[in-house]
N, C-alpha and C positions, 0 to 999 in steps of 0.2 A: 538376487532374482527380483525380490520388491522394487529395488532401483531401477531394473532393465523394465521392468514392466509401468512402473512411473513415468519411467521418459515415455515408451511406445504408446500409454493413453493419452499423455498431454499433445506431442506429434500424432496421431492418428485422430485427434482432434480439428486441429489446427491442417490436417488433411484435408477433412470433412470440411469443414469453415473458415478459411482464410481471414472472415471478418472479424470472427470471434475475438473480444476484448481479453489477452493472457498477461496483462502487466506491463509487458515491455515493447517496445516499438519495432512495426512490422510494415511493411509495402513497401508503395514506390516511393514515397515520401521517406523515409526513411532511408533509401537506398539512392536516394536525391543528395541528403544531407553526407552521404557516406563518401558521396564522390563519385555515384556510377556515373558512367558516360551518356550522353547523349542519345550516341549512336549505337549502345545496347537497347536502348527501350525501340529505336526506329526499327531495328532492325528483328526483335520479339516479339511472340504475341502479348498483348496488352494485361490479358487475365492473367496471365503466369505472375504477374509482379505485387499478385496481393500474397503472393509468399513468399514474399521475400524477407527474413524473418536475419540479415545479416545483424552482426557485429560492429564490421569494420567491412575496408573493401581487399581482401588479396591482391587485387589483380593490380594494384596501386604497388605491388612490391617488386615486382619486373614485369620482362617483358614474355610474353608467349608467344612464339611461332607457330609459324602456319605448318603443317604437317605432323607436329609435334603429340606426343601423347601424354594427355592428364588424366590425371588421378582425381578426384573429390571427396574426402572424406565425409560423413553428415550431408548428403548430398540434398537432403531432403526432397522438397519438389521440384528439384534441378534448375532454380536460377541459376546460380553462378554456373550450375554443369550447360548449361547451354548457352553463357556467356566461353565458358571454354570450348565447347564444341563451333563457335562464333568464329573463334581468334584461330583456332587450328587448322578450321578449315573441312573441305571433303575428302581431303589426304591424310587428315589426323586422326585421333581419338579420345574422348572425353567419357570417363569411365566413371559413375557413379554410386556409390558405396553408402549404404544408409543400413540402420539398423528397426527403422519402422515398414513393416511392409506395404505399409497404405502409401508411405511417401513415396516408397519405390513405383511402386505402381502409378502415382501422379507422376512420378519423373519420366517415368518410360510414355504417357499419356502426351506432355507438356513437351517431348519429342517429336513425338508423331505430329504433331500442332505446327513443330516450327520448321520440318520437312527436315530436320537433322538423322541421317542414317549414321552417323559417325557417332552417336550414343550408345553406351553401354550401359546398365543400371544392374546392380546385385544387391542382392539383401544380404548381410552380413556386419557382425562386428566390427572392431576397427584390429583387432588384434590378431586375427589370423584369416587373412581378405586371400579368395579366390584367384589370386593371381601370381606369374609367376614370377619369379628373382627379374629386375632391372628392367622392368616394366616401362615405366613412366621416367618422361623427361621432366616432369612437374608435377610434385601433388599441392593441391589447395584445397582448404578447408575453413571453416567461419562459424566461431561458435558454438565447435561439436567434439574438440580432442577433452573440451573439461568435462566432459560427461563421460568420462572414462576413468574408471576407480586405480588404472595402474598405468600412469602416463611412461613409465618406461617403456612396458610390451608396445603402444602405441606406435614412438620413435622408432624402438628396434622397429618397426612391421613398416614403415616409412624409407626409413632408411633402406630394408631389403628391397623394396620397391621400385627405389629411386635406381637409374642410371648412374654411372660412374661420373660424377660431377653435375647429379640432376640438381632440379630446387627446388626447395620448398617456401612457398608463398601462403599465410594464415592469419585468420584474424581470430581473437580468441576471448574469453572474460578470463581478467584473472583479478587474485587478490591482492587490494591496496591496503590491508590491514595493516600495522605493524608487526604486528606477529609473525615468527618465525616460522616456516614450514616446517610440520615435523617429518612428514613424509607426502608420498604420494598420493596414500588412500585417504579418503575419508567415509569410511564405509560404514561408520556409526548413527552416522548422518541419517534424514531422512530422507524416500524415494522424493517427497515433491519437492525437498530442496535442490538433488539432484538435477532434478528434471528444468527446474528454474534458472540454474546457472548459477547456484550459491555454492552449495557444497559440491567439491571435487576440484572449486579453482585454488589455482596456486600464484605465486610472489611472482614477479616477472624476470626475479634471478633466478629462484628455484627450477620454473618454466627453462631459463636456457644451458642452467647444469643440465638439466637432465637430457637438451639435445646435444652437448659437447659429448655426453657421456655415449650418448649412440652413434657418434662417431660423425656430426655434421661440425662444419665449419664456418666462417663466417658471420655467424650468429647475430642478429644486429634486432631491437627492437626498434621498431621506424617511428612510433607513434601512440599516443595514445586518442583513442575515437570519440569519446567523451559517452560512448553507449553504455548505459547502468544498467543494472539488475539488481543492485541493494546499495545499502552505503558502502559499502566495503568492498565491492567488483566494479571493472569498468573493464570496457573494453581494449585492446589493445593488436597491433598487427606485428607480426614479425615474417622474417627469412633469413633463408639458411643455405649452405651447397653442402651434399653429399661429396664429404672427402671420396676420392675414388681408392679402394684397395688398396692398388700399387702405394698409395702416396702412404694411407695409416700403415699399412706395413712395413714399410720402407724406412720412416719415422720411430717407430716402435724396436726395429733390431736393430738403427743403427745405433740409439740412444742403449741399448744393451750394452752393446760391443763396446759403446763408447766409455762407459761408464762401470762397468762389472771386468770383474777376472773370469776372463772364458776359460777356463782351466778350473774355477768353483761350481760355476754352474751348473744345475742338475741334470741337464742332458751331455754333458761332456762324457766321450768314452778316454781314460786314459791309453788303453789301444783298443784298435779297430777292427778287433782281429775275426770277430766275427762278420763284418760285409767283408773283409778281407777271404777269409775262408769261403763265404758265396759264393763273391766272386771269382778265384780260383776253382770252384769246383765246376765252373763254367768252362773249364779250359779252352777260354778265347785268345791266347795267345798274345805274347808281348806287342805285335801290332793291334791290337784290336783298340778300334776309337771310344772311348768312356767319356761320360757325361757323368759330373756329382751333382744334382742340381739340389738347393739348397748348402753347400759346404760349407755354410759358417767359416768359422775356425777349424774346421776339426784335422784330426791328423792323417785322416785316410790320403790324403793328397800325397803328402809327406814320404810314406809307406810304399802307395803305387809308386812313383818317381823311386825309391829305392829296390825295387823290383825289378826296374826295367821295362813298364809301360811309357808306350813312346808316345799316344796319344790321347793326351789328357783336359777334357774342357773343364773347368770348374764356374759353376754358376750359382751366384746369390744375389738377391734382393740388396743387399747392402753392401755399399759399397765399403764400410767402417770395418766389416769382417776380410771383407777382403783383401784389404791393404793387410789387417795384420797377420793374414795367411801369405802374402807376398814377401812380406820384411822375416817369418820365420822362414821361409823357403831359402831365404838369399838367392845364389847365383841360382838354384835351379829351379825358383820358377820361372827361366826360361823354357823350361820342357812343359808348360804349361799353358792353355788361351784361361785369361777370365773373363767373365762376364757380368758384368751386373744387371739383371733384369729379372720381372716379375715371369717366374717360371709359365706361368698361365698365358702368358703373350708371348712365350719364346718361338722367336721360329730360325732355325740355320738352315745353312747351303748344306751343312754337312749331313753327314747321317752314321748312327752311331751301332757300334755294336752292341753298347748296355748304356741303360738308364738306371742311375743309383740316385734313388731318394731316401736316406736315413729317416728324419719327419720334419716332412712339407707337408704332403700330401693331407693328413691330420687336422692340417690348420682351417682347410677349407670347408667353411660350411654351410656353402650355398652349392645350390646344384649344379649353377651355374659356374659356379668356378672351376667345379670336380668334372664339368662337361669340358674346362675350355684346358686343363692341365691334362686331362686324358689323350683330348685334341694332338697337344703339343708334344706327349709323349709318342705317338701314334707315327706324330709328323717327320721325329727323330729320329725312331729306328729304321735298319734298314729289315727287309724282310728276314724273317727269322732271329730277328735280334732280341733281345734278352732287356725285362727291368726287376730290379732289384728294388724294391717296397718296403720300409718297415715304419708301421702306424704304433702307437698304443694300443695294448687288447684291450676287452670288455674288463678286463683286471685291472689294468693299470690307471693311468691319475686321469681324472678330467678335465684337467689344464694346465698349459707349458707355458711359461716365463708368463704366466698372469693373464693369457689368453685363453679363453675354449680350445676343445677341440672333440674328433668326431672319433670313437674308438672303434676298432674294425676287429672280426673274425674271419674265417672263412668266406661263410654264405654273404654274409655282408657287403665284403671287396666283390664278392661273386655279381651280385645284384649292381655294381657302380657299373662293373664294363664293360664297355661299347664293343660294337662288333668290330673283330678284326685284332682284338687283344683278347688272350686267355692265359687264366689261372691255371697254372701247371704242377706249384708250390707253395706250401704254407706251414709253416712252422712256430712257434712258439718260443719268444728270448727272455733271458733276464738281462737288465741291465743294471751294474754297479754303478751308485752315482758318487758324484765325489764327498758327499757327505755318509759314506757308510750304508746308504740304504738303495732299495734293489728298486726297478721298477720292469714292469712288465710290459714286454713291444709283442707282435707281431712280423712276421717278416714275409713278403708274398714274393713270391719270383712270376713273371710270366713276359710271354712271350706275344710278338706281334706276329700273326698268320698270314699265308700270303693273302692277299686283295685277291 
């Protein structure tokens, strides 16, 4: 709390006084040396540029389009947010994010100034920002993620942010010490070190573990800006792409499949016999059209096909699992389509009489996915058709093959779904894993209503 209220007097300062001498280089002079454009200052009002209190230049890291929607972290008195609001255009959006309320307030002021309606300004953290899942086609920021005591929650909150293959463009202090980063915080530290840009920065590897780690790619440090704040920080710019879902996911289970015995793994059922029994007690009939989505390896395939279901889609993300549900099938998985595709994007000509998801559904923990995989389930049955569900309960583990996930009850799944799908069924399983120990699912059954 000392630290948050350290930064907001020194910024709530530097609100009030633009002029005021705080150590380190601020204006247009500054922001001269940085590399802004020209045609930013022609096209700004003139006053706005004694706060400009940059780093380095973001916008030197790609390009921004016109209609596009940005993000600003540390938006302060909204330079660069109205150098984005500039580039995007009156079709876009430039959303500005500060945690000093004074600066908000000059941001939203230094708007009205530049006749920009396509600004937004929130007061807010950096770690849990008022907006919703894939927002932004670009966030940029300049000299405000180090002032955050837990650069992981940061990226996570970026990354949710971002679109599927957004960017992120940032200029940032970090540490040129030799010293190894021990971790992320430095919370021992004091609030005016904080506030300075001394304590809270990090190595400029530790800085890009920790956006690999939240799932961005590309990763590339462009530069260093020569901008100081002690002997041991300098400035520096980077950019990044939001790997999109489909790709980290896709990545992550084919390297499973590729590399592990699906037959050890902890979600393997040696038989199936419970969605088998489900689904038989559906008595939908040897024609009835089934969808596994998600099927891995597993052996439910196997099972249907020795039963006499004639029509059988099997769909997964990975293509690695599939092949080797193909080569155990041999000849018959000719009575079978497969697919590979991100369940959340799937769309058929067909239309099915059940939806079996064993656990996908689990994996998804953005709202927005659990909105676009409902979609998709929605889009597959046919009226009155049947989906077979089973998550983890409130009992069971918090995480499967090294990922999160979201455990469900009842009211829970209750509150996910959309109109037009209802909960009919809900039960309670254990499952035996192949190492001796049990874990506990969920199973929901429901059905699609007619439109």
């Amino acid at each position: 709390m000392q630290k948050h209220q350290q930064i907001i007097s020194l910024y709530s300062a530097l609100a009030d006084d633009p002029t005021k001498a705080f150590g380190w280089e601020k204006g247009r002079g500054n922001a001269l040396a940085l590399g802004y454009k020209e045609a930013w200052f022609e096209a700004l009002p003139s006053q706005i540029w004694d706060y400009c209190a940059a780093v380095g230049n973001p916008f030197e890291q790609g390009e921004i389009g016109s209609g596009e929607c940005i993000v600003d972290l540390g938006c302060g008195a909204g330079v660069d947010l109205m150098i984005a609001a500039f580039l995007t255009g009156p079709k876009g959006r430039a959303i500005g994010i500060d945690i000093t309320p004074k600066m908000v307030d000059k941001a939203k002021e230094h708007a009205l100034l530049a006749g920009f309606s396509q600004v937004e300004v929130y007061e807010s953290d950096f770690e849990s920002i008022p907006l919703e899942d894939a927002t932004a086609d670009v966030v940029i920021s300049n000299g405000a993620i180090n002032l955050s005591d837990c650069k992981q929650s940061v990226f996570a909150e970026i990354y949710r942010l971002l679109k599927p293959g957004g960017r992120l463009y940032f200029a940032d202090i970090i540490d040129t010490a030799k010293a190894k980063d021990a971790s992320s915080c430095c919370a021992t530290t004091s609030g005016t070190d904080w506030a300075n840009c001394v304590a809270g920065t990090l190595s400029q590897q530790k800085l890009m573990q920790i956006m690999a780690e939240a799932g961005f790619d590309e990763i590339e440090c462009t530069k260093m800006t020569g901008y100081k704040t002690s002997a041991t920080t300098q400035g520096a710019t980077f950019r990044a792409r939001k790997i999109p879902s489909e790709e980290r996911s896709k990545a992550h289970w084919d390297n499973v499949y590729s590399t592990k015995d699906y037959t050890q793994v902890l979600w393997h059922q040696r038989s199936p016999d419970l969605s088998l029994g489900l689904i038989e007690a559906l008595r939908l009939g040897k024609e009835a059209a089934i969808i596994d989505v998600g099927c891995g390896a597993s052996l439910l395939a196997d099972r249907l096909i020795e039963k006499g279901y004639e029509k059988l889609t099997l769909l997964d993300l990975s293509r690695t699992s599939l092949e080797i549900l193909k080569a155990r099938l041999g000849s018959a998985a000719d009575k079978a389509e497969f697919v590979c595709a991100d369940v959340t994007c799937f769309r058929s000509t067909k239309k099915f009489d059940l939806w079996h998801d064993r656990a996908v559904f689990h994996f998804l923990l953005h709202a927005n996915e659990r909105k676009a995989y409902f979609e998709a389930l929605h889009a597959a049955l046919k009226d009155g058709g049947k989906a077979v569900i089973s998550t983890f309960s409130p009992t069971g583990p918090a995480m499967c093959s090294g990922l999160e996930i979201i455990q469900y009850d009842e009211q829970k799944m209750r509150d996910e779904l959309p109109k037009g799908l209802e909960l009919i069924e809900s039960k309670e399983a254990l499952h035996l894993t192949p190492k001796e120990s049990y874990q506990d699912y969920r199973y929901f059954i429901i059905e699609k209503t007619l439109d």
